[in-house]
C-alpha positions in Angstrom: -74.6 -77.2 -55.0 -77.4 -74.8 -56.1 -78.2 -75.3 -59.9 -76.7 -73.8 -62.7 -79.2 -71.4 -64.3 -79.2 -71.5 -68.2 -79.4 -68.4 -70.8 -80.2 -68.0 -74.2 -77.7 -66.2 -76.5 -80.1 -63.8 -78.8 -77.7 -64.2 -81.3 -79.4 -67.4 -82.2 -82.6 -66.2 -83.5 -81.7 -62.4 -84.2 -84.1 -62.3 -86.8 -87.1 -62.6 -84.7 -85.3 -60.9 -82.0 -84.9 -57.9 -84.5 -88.6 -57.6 -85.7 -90.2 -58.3 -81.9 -87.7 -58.0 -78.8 -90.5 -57.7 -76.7 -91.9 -61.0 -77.8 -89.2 -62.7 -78.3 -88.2 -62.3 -74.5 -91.6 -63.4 -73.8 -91.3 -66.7 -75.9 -87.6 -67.2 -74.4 -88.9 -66.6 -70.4 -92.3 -69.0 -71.2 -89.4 -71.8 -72.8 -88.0 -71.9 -68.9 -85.0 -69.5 -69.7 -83.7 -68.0 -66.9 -81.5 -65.3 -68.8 -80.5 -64.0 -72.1 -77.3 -62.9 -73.3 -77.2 -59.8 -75.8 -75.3 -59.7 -79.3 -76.3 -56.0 -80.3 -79.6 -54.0 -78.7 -81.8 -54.0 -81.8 -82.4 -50.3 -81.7 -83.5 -50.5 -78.0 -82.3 -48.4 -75.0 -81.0 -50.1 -71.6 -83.7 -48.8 -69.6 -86.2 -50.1 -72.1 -84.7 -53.6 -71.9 -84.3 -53.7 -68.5 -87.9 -53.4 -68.2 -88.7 -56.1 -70.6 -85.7 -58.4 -68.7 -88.1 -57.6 -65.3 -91.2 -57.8 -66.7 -90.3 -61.7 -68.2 -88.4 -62.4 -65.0 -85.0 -62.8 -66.6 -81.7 -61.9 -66.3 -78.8 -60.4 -68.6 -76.5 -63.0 -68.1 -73.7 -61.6 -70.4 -73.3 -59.0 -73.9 -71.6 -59.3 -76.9 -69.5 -56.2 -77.1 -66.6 -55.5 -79.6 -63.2 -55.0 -77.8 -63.8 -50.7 -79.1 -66.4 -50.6 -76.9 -63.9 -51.7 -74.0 -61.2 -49.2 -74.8 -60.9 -45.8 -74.1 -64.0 -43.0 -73.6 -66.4 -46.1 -74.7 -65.3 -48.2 -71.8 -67.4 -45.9 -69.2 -70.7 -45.6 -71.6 -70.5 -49.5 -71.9 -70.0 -50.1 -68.3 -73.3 -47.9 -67.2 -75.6 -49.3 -70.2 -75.1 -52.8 -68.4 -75.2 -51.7 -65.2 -78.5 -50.2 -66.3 -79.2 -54.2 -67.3 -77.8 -55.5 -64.3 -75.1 -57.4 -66.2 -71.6 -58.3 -64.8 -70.0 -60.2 -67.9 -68.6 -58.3 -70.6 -67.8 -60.5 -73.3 -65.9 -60.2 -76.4 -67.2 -62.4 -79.2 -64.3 -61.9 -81.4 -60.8 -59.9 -82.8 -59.8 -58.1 -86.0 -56.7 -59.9 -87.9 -54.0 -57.7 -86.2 -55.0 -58.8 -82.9 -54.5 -62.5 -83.3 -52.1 -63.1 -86.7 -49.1 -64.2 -84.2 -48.3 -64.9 -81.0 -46.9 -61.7 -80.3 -50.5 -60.1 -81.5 -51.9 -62.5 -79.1 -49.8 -61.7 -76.4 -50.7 -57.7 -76.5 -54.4 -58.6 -77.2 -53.9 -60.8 -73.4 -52.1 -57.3 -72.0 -55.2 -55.4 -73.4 -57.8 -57.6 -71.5 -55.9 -57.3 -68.5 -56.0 -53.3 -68.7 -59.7 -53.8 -69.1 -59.9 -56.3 -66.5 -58.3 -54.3 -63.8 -60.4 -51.0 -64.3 -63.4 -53.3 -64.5 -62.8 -54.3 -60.7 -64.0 -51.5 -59.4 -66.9 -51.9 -60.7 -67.8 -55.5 -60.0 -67.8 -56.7 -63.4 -65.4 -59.0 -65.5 -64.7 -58.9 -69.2 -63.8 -62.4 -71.1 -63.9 -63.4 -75.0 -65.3 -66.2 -76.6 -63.6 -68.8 -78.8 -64.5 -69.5 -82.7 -62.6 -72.2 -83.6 -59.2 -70.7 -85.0 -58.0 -70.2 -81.1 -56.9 -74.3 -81.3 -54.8 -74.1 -84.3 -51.5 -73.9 -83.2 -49.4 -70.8 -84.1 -46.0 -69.8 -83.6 -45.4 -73.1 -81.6 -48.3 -72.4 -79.3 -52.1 -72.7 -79.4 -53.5 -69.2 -79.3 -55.9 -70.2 -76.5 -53.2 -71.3 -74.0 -51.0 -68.3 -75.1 -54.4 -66.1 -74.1 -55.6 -67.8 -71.3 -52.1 -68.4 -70.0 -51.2 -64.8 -70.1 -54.3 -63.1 -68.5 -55.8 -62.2 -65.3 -57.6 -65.2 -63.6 -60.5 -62.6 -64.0 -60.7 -62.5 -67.2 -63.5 -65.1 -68.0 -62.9 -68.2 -70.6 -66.0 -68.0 -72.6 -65.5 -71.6 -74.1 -67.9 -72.5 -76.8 -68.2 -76.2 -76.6 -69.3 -76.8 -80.4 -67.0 -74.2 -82.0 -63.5 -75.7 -80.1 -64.9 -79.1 -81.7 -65.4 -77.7 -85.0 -61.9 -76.5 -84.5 -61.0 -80.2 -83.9 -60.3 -79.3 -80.0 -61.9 -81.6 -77.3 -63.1 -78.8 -75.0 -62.8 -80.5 -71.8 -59.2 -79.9 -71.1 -59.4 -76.1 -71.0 -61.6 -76.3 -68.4 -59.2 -78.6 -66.5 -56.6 -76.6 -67.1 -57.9 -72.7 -66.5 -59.9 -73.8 -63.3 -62.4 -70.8 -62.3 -62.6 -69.1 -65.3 -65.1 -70.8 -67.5 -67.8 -68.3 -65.9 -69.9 -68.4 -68.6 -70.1 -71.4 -71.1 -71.6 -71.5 -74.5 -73.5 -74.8 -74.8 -73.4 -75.7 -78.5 -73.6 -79.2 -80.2 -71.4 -79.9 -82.5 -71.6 -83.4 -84.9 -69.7 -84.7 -87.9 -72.5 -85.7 -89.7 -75.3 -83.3 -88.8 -74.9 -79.6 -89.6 -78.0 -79.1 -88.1 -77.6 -81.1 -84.6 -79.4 -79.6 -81.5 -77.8 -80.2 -78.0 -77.8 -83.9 -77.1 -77.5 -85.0 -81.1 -74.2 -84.5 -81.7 -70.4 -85.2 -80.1 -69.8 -82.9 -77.3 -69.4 -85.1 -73.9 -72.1 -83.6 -72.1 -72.0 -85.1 -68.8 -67.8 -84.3 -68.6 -68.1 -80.9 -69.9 -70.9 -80.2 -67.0 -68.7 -82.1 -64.4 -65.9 -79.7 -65.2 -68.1 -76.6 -65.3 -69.3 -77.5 -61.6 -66.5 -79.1 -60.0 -63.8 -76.9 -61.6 -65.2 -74.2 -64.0 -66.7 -71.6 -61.3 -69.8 -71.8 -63.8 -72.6 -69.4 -62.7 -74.5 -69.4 -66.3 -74.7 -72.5 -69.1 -75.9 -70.2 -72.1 -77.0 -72.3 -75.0 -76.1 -71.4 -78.7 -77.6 -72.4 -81.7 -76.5 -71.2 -85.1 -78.0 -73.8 -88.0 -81.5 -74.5 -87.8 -83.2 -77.8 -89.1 -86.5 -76.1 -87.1 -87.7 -72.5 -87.1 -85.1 -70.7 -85.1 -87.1 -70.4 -82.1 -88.1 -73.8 -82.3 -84.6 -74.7 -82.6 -83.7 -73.3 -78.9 -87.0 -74.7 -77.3 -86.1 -77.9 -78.3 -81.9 -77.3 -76.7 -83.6 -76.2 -73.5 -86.2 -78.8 -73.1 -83.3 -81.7 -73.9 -80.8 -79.8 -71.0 -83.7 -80.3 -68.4 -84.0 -84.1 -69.6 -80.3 -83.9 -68.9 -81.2 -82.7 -65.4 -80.1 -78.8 -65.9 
């Protein structure tokens, strides 16, 4: 099996990222990244990042995009901006209230995705939407992550964050059991009881089973780390995740 490359999600150290994208991409690529995932553009057109993606070697392994941008007229402008950065994976990071305040809510939100999902094909790329940690509280009799996941298109991707299901008291091995092929992306993120601040490999997440289920059942083709509390400069913090996955033999 050829190894899973491993991302950076910019969201975790937006602030450099916002005064320096240039040399933050630099920093990320001379870590050992081999992609970065985009929450927001920082001002910067596609054409300009692309050429700072190529110039670093890296890819766009995935974007941050609000479900608006998905929808109507936007859809098209939001499909050729990440064509522009060569990015398949469309990924919405969260929903407004009326989208996910029932299981009914949830149910359209699922028939939304699969719109999206269908006029995606054409184009070779796949939307998805990534957990907090309110998906594993159960509501009207089901939890909203099955009642998603069990109502949408096997190409819509399950985006699982491993720290945030744990913070929402949800061991996140069993969704990759039981959704095989969709975890396409996965957000590596420690999560720990007694450390706020844990990096990957300090915490509880079961790391070997959750990268047993990502290869042997997830589809995986990107691990993307995370990291949102900082006991180091942020870009410190991310160094350190990435140099303790390749310890772990990623």
């Amino acid at each position: 099996m050829s190894k899973i490359p491993i991302g950076l999600q910019l969201y975790s150290i937006r602030e450099d990222a916002a005064k320096d994208l240039p040399g933050v991409l630099k920093a990320v690529a001379q870590m050992g990244y081999d992609g970065v995932e985009f929450a927001g553009y920082y001002g910067h057109s596609a054409q300009d990042i692309r050429k700072m993606l190529d110039d670093n070697g890296l890819k766009c392994c995935g974007t941050h995009t609000g479900l608006n941008t998905l929808t109507g007229d936007e859809l098209q402008r939001t499909v050729e901006f990440n064509k522009t950065l060569g990015n398949p994976y469309l990924i919405v990071p969260g929903l407004p209230q009326e989208r996910t305040n029932s299981r009914a809510a949830w149910l359209e939100t699922a028939q939304i995705f699969n719109d999206i999902a269908q006029k995606l094909e054409s184009q070779e790329m796949q939307t998805g939407y990534h957990n907090h940690h309110t998906e594993f509280t159960p509501l009207d009799g089901e939890m909203p992550w099955d009642t998603f996941f069990g109502n949408t298109r096997q190409d819509v991707i399950m985006q699982l964050d491993t720290g945030n299901a744990l913070h929402g008291a949800a061991d996140p091995t069993p969704f990759l059991e039981r959704y095989p092929g969709r975890a396409i992306t996965v957000h590596l993120k420690e999560h720990s009881a007694t450390n706020d601040k844990a990096l990957i490999g300090e915490g509880d997440v079961n790391w070997d089973v959750v990268f047993k289920l990502c290869e042997d059942k997830g589809n995986t083709k990107w691990y993307i780390v995370e990291q949102e509390s900082y006991a180091y400069p942020p870009l410190e913090c991310v160094d350190r995740c990435l140099q303790k996955l390749r310890e772990m033999g990623k």
